[in-house]
PDB file as gemmi writes it, atoms N, CA and C in Angstrom:
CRYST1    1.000    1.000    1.000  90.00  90.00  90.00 P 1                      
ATOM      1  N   UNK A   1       0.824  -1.187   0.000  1.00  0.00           N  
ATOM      2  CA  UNK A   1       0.000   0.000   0.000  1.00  0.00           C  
ATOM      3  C   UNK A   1       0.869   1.252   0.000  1.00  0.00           C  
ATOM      4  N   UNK A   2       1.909   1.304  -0.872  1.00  0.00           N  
ATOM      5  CA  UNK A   2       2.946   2.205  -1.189  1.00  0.00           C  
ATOM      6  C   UNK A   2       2.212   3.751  -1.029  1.00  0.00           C  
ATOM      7  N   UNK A   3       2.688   4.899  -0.695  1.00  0.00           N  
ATOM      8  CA  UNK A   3       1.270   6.034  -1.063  1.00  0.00           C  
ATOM      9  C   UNK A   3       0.208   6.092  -0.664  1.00  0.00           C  
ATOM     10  N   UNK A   4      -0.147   5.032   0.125  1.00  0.00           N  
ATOM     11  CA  UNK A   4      -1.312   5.545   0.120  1.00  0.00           C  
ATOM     12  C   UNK A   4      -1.396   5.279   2.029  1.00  0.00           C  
ATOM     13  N   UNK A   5      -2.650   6.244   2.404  1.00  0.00           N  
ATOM     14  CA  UNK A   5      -2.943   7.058   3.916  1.00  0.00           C  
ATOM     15  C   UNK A   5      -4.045   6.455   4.084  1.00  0.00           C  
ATOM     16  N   UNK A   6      -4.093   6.156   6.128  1.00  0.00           N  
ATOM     17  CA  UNK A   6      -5.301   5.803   6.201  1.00  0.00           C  
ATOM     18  C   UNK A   6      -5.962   7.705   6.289  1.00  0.00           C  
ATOM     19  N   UNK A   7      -7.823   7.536   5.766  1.00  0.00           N  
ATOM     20  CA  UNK A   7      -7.852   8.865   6.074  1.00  0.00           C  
ATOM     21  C   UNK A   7      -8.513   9.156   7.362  1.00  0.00           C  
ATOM     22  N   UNK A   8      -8.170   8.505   8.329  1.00  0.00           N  
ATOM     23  CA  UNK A   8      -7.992   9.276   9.582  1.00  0.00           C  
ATOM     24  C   UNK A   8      -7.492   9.650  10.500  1.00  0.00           C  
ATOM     25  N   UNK A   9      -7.328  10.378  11.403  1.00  0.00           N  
ATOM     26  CA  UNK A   9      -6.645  10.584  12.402  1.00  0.00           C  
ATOM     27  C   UNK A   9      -6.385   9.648  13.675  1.00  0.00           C  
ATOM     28  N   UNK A  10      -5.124   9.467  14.483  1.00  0.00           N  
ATOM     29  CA  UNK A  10      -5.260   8.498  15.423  1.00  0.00           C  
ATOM     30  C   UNK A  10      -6.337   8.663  16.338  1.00  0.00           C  
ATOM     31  N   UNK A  11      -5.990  10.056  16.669  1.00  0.00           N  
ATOM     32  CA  UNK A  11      -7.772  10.432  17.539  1.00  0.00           C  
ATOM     33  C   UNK A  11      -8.926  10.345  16.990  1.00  0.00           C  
ATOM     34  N   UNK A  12      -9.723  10.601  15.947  1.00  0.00           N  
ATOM     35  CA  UNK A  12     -10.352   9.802  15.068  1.00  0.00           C  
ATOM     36  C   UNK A  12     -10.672   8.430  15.291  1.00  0.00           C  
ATOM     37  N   UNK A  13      -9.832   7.814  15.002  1.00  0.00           N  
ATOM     38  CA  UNK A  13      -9.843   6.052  14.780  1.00  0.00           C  
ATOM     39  C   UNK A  13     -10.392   5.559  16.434  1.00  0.00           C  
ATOM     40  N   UNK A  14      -9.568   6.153  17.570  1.00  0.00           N  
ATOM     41  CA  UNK A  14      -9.943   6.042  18.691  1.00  0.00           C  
ATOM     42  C   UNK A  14     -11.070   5.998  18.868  1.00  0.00           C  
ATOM     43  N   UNK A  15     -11.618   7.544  18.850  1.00  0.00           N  
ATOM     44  CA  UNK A  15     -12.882   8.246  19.116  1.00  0.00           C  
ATOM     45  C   UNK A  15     -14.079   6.834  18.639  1.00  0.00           C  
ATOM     46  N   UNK A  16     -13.941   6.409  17.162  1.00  0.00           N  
ATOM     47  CA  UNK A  16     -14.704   5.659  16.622  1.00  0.00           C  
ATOM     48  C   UNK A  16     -14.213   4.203  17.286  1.00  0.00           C  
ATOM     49  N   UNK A  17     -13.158   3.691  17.912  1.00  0.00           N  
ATOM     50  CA  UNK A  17     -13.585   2.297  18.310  1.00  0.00           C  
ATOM     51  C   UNK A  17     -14.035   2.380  19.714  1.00  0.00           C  
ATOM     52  N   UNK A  18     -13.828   3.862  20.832  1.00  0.00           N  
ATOM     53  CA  UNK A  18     -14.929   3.490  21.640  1.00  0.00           C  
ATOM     54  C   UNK A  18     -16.346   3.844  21.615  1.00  0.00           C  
ATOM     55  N   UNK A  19     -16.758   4.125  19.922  1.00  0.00           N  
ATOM     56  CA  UNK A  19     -17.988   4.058  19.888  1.00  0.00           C  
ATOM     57  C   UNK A  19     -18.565   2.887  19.263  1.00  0.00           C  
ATOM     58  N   UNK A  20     -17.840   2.602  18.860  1.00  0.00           N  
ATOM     59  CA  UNK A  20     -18.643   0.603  17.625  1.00  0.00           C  
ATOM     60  C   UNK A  20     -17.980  -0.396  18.765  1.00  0.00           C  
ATOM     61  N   UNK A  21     -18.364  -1.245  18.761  1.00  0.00           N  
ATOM     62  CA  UNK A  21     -17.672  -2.614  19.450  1.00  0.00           C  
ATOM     63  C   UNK A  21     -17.077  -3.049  18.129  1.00  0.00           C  
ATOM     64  N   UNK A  22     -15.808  -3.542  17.913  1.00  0.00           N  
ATOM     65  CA  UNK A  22     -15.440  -4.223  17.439  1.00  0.00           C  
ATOM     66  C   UNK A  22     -15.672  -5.753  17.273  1.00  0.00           C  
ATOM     67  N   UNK A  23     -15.216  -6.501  16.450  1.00  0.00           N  
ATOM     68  CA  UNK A  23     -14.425  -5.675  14.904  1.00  0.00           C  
ATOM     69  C   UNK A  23     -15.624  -5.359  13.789  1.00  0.00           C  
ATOM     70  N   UNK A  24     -14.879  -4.222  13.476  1.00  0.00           N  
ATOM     71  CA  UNK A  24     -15.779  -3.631  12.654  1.00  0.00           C  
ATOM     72  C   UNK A  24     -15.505  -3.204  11.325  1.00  0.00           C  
ATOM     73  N   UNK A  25     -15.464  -2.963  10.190  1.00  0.00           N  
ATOM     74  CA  UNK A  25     -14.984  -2.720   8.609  1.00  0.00           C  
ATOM     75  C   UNK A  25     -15.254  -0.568   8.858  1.00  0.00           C  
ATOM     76  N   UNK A  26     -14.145   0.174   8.444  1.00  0.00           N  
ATOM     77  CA  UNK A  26     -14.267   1.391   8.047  1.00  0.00           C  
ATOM     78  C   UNK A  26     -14.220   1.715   6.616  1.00  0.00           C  
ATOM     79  N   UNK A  27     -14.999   2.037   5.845  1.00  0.00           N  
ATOM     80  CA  UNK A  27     -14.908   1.811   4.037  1.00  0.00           C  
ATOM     81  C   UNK A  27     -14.701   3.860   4.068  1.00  0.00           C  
ATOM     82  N   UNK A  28     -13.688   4.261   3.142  1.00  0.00           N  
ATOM     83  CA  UNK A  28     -13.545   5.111   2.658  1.00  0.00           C  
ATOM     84  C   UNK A  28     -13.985   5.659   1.287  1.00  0.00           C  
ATOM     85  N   UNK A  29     -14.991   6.453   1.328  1.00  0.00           N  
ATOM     86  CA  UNK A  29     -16.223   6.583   0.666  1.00  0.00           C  
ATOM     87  C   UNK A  29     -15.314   7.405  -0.794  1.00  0.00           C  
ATOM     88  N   UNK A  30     -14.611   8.132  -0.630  1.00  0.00           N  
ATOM     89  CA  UNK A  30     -13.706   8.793  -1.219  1.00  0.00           C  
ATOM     90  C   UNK A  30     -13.073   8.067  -1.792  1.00  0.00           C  
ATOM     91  N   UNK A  31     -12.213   7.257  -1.170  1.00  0.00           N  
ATOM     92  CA  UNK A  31     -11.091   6.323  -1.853  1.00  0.00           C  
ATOM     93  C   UNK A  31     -11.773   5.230  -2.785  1.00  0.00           C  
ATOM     94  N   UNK A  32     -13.198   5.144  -2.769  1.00  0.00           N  
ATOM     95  CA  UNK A  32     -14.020   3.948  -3.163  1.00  0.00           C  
ATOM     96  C   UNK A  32     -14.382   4.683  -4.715  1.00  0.00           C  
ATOM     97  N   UNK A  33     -15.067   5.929  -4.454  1.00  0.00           N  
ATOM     98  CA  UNK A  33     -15.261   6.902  -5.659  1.00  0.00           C  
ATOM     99  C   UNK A  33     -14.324   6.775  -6.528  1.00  0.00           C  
ATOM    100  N   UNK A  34     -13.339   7.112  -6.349  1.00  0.00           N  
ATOM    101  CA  UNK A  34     -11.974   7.999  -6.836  1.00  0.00           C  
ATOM    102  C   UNK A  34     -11.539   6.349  -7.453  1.00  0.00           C  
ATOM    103  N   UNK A  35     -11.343   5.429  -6.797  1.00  0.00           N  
ATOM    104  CA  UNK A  35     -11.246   4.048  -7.613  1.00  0.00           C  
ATOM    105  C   UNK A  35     -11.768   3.437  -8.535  1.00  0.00           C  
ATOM    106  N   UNK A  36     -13.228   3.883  -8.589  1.00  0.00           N  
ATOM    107  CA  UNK A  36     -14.422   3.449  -9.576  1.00  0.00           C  
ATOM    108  C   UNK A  36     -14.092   4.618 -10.851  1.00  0.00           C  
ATOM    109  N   UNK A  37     -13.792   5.770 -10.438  1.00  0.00           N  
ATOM    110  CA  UNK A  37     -13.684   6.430 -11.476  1.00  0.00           C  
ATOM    111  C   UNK A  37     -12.630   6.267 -12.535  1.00  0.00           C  
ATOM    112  N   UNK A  38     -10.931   6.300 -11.403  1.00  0.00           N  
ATOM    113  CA  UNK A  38      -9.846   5.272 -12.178  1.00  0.00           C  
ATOM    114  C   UNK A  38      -9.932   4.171 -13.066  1.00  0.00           C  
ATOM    115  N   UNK A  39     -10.907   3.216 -12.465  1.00  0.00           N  
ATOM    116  CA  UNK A  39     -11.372   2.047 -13.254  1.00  0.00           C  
ATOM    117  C   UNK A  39     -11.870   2.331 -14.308  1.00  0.00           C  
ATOM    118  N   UNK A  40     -12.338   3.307 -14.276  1.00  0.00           N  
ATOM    119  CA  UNK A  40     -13.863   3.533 -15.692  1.00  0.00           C  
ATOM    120  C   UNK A  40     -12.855   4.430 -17.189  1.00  0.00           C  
ATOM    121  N   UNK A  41     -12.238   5.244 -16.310  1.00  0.00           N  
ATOM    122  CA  UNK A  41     -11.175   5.677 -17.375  1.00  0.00           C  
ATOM    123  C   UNK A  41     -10.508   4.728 -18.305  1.00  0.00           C  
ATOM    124  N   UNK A  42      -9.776   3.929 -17.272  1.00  0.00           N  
ATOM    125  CA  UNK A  42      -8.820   3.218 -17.814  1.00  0.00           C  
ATOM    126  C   UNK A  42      -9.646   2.122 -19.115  1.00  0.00           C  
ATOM    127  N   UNK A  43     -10.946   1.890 -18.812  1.00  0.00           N  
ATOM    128  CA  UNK A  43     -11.502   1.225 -19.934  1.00  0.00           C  
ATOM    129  C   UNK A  43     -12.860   1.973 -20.727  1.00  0.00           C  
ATOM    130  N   UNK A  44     -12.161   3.657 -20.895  1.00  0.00           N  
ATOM    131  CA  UNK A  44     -12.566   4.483 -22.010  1.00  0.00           C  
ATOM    132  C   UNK A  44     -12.578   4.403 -23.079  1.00  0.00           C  
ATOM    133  N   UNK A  45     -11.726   3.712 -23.245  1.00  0.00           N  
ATOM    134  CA  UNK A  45     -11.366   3.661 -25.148  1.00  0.00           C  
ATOM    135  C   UNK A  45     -12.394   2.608 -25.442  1.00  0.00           C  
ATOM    136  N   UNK A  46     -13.006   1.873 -24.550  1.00  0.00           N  
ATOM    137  CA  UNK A  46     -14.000   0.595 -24.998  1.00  0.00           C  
ATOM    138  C   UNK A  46     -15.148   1.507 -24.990  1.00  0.00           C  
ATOM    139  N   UNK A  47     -15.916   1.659 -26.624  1.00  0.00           N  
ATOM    140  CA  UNK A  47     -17.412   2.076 -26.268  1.00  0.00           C  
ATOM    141  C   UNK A  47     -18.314   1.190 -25.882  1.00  0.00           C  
ATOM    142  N   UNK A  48     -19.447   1.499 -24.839  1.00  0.00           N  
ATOM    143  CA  UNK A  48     -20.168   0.730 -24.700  1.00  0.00           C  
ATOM    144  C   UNK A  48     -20.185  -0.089 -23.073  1.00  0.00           C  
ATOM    145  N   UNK A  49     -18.747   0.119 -22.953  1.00  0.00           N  
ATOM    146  CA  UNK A  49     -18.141  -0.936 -21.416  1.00  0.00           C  
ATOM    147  C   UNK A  49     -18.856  -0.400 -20.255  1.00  0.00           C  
ATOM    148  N   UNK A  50     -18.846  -1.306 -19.248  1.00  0.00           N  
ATOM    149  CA  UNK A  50     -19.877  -1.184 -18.233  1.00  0.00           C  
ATOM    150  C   UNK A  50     -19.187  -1.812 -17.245  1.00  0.00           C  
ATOM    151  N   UNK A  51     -18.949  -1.433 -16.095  1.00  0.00           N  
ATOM    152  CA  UNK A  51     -18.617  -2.293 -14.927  1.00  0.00           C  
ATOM    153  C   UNK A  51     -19.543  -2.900 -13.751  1.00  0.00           C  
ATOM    154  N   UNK A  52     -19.624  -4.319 -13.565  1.00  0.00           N  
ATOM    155  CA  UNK A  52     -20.350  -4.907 -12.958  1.00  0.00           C  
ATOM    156  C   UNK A  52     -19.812  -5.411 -11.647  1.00  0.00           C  
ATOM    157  N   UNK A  53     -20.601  -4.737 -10.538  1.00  0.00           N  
ATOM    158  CA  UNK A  53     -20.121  -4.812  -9.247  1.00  0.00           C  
ATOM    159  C   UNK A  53     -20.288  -6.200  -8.586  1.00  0.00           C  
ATOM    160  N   UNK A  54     -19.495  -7.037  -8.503  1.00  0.00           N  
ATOM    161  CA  UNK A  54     -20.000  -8.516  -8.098  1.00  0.00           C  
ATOM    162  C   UNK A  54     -20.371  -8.378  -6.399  1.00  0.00           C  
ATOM    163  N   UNK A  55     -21.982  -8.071  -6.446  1.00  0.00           N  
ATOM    164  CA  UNK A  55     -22.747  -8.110  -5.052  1.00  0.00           C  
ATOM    165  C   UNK A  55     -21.913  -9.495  -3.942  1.00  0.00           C  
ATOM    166  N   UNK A  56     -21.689 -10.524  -4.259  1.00  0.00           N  
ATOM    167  CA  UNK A  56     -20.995 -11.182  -2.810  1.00  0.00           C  
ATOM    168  C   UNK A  56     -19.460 -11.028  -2.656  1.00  0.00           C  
ATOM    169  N   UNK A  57     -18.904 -10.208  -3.385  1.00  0.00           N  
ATOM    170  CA  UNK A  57     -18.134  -9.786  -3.286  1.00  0.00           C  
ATOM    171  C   UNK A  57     -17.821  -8.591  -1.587  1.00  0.00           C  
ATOM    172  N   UNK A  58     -19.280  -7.645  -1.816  1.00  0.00           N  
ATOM    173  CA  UNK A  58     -19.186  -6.916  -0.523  1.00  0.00           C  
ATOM    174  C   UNK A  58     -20.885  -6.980  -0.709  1.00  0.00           C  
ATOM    175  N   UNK A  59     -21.285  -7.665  -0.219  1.00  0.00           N  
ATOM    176  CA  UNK A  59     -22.925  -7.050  -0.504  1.00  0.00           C  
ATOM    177  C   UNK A  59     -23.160  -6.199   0.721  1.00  0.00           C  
ATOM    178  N   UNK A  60     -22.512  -4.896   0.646  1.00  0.00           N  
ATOM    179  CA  UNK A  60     -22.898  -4.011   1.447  1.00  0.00           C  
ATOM    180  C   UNK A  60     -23.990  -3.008   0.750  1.00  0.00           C  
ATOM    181  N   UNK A  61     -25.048  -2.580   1.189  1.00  0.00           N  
ATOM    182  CA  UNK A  61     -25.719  -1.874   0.418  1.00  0.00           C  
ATOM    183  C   UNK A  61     -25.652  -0.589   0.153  1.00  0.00           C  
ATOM    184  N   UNK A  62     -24.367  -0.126   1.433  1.00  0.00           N  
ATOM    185  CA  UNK A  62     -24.261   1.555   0.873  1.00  0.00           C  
ATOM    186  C   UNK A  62     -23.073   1.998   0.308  1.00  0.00           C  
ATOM    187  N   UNK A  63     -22.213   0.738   0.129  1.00  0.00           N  
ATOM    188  CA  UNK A  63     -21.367   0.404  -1.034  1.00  0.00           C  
ATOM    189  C   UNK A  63     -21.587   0.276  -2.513  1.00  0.00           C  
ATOM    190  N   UNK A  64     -22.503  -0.870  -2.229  1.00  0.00           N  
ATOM    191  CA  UNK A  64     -23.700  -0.937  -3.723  1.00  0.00           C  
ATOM    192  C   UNK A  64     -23.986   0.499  -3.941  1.00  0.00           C  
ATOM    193  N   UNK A  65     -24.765   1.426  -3.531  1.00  0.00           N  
ATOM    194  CA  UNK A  65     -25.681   2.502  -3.621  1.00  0.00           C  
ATOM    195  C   UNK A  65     -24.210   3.649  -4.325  1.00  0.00           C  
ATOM    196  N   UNK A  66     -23.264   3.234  -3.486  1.00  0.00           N  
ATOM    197  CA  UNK A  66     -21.746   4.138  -4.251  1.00  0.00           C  
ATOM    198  C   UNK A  66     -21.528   4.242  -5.660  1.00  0.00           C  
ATOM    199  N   UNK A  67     -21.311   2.671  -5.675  1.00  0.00           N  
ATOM    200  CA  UNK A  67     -21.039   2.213  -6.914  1.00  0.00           C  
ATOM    201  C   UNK A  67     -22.211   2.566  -8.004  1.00  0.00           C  
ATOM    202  N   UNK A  68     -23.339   2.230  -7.627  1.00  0.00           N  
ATOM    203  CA  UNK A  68     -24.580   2.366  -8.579  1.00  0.00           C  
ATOM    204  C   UNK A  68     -24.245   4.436  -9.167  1.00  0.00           C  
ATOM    205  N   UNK A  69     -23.926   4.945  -8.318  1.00  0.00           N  
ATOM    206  CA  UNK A  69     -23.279   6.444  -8.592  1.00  0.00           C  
ATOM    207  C   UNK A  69     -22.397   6.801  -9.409  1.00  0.00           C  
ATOM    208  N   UNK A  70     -21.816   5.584  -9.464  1.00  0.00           N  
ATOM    209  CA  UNK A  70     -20.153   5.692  -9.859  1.00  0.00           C  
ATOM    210  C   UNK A  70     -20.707   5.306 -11.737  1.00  0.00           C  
ATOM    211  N   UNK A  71     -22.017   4.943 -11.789  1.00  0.00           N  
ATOM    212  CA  UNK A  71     -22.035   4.272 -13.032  1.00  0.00           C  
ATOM    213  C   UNK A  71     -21.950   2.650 -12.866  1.00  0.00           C  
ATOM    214  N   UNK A  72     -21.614   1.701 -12.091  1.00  0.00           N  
ATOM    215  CA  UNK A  72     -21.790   0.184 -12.098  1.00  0.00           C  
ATOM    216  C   UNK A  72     -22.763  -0.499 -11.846  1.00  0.00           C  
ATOM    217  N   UNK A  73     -23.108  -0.921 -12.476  1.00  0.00           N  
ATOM    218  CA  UNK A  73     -24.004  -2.274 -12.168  1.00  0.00           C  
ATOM    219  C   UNK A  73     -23.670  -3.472 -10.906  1.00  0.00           C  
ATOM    220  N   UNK A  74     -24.867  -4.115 -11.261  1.00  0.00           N  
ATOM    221  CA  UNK A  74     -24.697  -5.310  -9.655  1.00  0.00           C  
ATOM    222  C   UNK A  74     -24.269  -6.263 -10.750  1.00  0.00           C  
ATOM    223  N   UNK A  75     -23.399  -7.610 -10.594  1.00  0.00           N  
ATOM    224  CA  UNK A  75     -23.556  -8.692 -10.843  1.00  0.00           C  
ATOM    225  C   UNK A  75     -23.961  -9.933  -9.680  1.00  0.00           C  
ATOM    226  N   UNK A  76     -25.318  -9.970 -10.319  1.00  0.00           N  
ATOM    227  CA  UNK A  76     -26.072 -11.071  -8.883  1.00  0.00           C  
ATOM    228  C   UNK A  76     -26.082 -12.391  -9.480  1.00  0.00           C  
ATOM    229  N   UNK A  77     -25.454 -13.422  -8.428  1.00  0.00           N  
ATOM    230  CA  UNK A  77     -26.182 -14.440  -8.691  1.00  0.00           C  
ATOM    231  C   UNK A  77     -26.768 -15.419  -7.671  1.00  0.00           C  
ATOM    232  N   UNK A  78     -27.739 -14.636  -6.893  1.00  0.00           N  
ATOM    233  CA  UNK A  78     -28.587 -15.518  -6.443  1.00  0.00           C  
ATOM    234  C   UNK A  78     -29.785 -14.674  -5.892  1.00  0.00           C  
ATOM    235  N   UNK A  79     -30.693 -15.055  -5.412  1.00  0.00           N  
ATOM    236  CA  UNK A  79     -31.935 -14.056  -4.911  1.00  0.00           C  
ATOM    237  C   UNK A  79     -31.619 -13.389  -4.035  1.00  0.00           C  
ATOM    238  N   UNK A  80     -30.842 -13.701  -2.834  1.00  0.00           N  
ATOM    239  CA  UNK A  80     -30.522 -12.465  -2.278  1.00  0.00           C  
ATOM    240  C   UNK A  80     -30.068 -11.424  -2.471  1.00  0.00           C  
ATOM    241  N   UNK A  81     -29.291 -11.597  -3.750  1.00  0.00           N  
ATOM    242  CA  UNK A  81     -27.858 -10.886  -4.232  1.00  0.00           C  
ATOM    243  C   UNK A  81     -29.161  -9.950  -4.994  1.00  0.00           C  
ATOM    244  N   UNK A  82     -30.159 -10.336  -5.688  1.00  0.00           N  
ATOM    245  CA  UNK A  82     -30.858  -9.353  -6.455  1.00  0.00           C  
ATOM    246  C   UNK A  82     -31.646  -8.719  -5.800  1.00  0.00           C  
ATOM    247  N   UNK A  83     -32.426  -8.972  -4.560  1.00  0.00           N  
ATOM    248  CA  UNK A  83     -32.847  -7.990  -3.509  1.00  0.00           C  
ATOM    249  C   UNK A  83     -32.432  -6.911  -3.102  1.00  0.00           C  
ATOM    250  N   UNK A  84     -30.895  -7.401  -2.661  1.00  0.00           N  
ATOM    251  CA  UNK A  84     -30.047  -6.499  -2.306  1.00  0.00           C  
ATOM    252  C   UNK A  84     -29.945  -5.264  -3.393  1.00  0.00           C  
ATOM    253  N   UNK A  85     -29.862  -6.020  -4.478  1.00  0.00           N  
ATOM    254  CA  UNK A  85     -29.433  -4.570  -5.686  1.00  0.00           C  
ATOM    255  C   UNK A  85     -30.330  -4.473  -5.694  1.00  0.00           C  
ATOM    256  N   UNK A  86     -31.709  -5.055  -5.896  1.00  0.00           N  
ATOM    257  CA  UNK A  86     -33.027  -3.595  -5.825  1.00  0.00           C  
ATOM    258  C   UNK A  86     -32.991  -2.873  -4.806  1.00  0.00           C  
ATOM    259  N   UNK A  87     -32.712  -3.536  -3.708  1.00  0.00           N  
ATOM    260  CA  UNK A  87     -32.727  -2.210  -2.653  1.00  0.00           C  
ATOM    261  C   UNK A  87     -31.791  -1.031  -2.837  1.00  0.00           C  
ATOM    262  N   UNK A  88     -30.654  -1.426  -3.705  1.00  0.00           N  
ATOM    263  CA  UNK A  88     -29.892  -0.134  -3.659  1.00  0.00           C  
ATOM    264  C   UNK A  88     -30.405   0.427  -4.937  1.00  0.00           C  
ATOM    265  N   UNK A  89     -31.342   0.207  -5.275  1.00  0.00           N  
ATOM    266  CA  UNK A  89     -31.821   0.925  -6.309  1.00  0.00           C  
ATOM    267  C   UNK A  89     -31.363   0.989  -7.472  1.00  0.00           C  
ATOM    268  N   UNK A  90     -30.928  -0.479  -7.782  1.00  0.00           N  
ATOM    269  CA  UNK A  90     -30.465  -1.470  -9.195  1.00  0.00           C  
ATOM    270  C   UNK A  90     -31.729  -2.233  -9.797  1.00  0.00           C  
ATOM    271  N   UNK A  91     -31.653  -2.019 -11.216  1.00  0.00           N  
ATOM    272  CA  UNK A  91     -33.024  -3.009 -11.645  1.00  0.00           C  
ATOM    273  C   UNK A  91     -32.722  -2.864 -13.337  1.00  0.00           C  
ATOM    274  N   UNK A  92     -33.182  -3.862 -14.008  1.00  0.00           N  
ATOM    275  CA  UNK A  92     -33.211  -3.786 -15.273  1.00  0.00           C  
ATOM    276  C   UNK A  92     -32.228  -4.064 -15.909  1.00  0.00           C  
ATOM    277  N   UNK A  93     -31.493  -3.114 -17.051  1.00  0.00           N  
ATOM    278  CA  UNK A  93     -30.101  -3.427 -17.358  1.00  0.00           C  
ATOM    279  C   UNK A  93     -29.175  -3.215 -16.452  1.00  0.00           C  
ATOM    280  N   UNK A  94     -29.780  -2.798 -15.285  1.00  0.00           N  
ATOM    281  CA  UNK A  94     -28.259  -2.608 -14.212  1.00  0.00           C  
ATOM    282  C   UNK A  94     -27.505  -3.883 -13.547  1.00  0.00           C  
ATOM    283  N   UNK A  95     -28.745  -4.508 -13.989  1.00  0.00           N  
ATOM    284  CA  UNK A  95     -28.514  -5.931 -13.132  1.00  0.00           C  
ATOM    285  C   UNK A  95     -27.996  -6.912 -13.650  1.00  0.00           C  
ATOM    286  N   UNK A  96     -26.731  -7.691 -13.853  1.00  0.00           N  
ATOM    287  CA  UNK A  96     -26.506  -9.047 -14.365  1.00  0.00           C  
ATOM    288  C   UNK A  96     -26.483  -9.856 -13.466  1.00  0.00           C  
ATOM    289  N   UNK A  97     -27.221 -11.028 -13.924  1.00  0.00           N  
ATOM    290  CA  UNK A  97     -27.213 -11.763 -13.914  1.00  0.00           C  
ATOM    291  C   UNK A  97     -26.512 -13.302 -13.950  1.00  0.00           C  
ATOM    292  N   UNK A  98     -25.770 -13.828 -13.083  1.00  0.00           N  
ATOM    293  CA  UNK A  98     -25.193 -14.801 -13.819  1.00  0.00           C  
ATOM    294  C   UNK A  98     -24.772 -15.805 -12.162  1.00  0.00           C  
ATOM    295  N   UNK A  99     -25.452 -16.997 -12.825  1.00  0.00           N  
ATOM    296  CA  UNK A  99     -25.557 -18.317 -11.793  1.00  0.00           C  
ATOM    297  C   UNK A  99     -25.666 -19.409 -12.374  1.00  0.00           C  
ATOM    298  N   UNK A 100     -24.916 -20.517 -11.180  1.00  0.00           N  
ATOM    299  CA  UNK A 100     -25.309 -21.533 -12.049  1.00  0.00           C  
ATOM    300  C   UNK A 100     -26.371 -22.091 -10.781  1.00  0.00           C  
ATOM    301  N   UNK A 101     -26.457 -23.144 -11.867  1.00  0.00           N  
ATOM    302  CA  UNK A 101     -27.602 -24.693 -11.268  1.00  0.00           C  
ATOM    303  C   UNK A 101     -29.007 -23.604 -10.492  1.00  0.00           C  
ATOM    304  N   UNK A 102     -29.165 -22.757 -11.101  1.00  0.00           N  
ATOM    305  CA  UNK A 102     -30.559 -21.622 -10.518  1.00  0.00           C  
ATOM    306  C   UNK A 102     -31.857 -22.255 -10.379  1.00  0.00           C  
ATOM    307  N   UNK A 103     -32.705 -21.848  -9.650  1.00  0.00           N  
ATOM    308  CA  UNK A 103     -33.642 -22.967  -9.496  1.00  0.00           C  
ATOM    309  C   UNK A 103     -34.744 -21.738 -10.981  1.00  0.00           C  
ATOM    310  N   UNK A 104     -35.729 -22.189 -11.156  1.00  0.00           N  
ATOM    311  CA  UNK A 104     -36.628 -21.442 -12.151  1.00  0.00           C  
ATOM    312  C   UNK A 104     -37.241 -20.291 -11.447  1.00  0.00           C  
ATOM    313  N   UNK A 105     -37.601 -20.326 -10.018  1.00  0.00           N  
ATOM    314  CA  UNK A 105     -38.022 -18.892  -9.512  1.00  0.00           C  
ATOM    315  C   UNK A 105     -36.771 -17.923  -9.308  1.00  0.00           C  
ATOM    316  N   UNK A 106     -35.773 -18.180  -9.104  1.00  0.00           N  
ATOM    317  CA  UNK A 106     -34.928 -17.309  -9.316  1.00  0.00           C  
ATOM    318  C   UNK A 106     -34.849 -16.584 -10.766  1.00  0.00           C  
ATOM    319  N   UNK A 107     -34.557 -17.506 -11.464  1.00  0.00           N  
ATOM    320  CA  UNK A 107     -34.588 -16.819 -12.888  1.00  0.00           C  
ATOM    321  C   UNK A 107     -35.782 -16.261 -13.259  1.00  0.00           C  
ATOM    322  N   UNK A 108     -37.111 -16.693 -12.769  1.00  0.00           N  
ATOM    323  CA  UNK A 108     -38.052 -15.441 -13.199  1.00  0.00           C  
ATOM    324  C   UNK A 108     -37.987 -14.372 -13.098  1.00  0.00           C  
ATOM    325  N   UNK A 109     -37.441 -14.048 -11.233  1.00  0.00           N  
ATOM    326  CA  UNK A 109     -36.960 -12.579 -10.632  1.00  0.00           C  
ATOM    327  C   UNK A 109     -36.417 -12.083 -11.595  1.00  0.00           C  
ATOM    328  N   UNK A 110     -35.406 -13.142 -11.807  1.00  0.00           N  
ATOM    329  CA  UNK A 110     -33.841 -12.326 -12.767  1.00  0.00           C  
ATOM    330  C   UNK A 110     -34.639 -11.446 -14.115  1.00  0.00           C  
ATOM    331  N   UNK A 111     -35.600 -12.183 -14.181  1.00  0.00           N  
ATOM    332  CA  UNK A 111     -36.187 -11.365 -16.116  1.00  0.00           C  
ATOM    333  C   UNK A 111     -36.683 -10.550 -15.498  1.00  0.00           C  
TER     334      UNK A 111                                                      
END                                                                             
């Protein structure tokens, strides 16, 4: 992690672990942006390209809700995974799709 800072302060970091019980995940909302956007550049020259956020990857939903900002799609594959992206307010072409051995009510959702 050559370059790169956590962005907070030691008092900060404190302040926040005697307020959460640990252990707990801190996501940098900034550093998350600023990555999605890097990403999207770098595959500019492709018209048409789309980046698909693989939901169990982090199925956090206000991660999802980032990304859905950033321009990405969900890639779900299973019913929870597509709940989740409707809740972050993914649907339609935002959504791929892709599972195996799916039972048939899943794939109805999926259409």
């Amino acid at each position: 992690m050559t370059g790169k800072t956590i962005p907070f302060s030691a008092t900060k970091l404190r302040k926040i672990i005697n307020e959460y019980p640990t252990p707990f995940h801190i996501y940098d909302e900034k550093a998350i942006r600023n990555n999605a956007r890097v990403m999207c550049r770098a595959f500019s020259w492709n018209d048409g390209f789309r980046e698909y956020f693989a939901v169990k990857a982090t199925p956090n939903p206000y991660i999802m809700k980032i990304l859905a900002a950033e321009g990405f799609g969900a890639d779900c594959s299973s019913l929870p995974e597509l709940i989740l992206a409707e809740k972050a307010g993914l649907g339609g072409e935002n959504i791929m799709f892709t599972s195996n051995d799916t039972p048939d009510c899943e794939i109805m959702k999926a259409a």
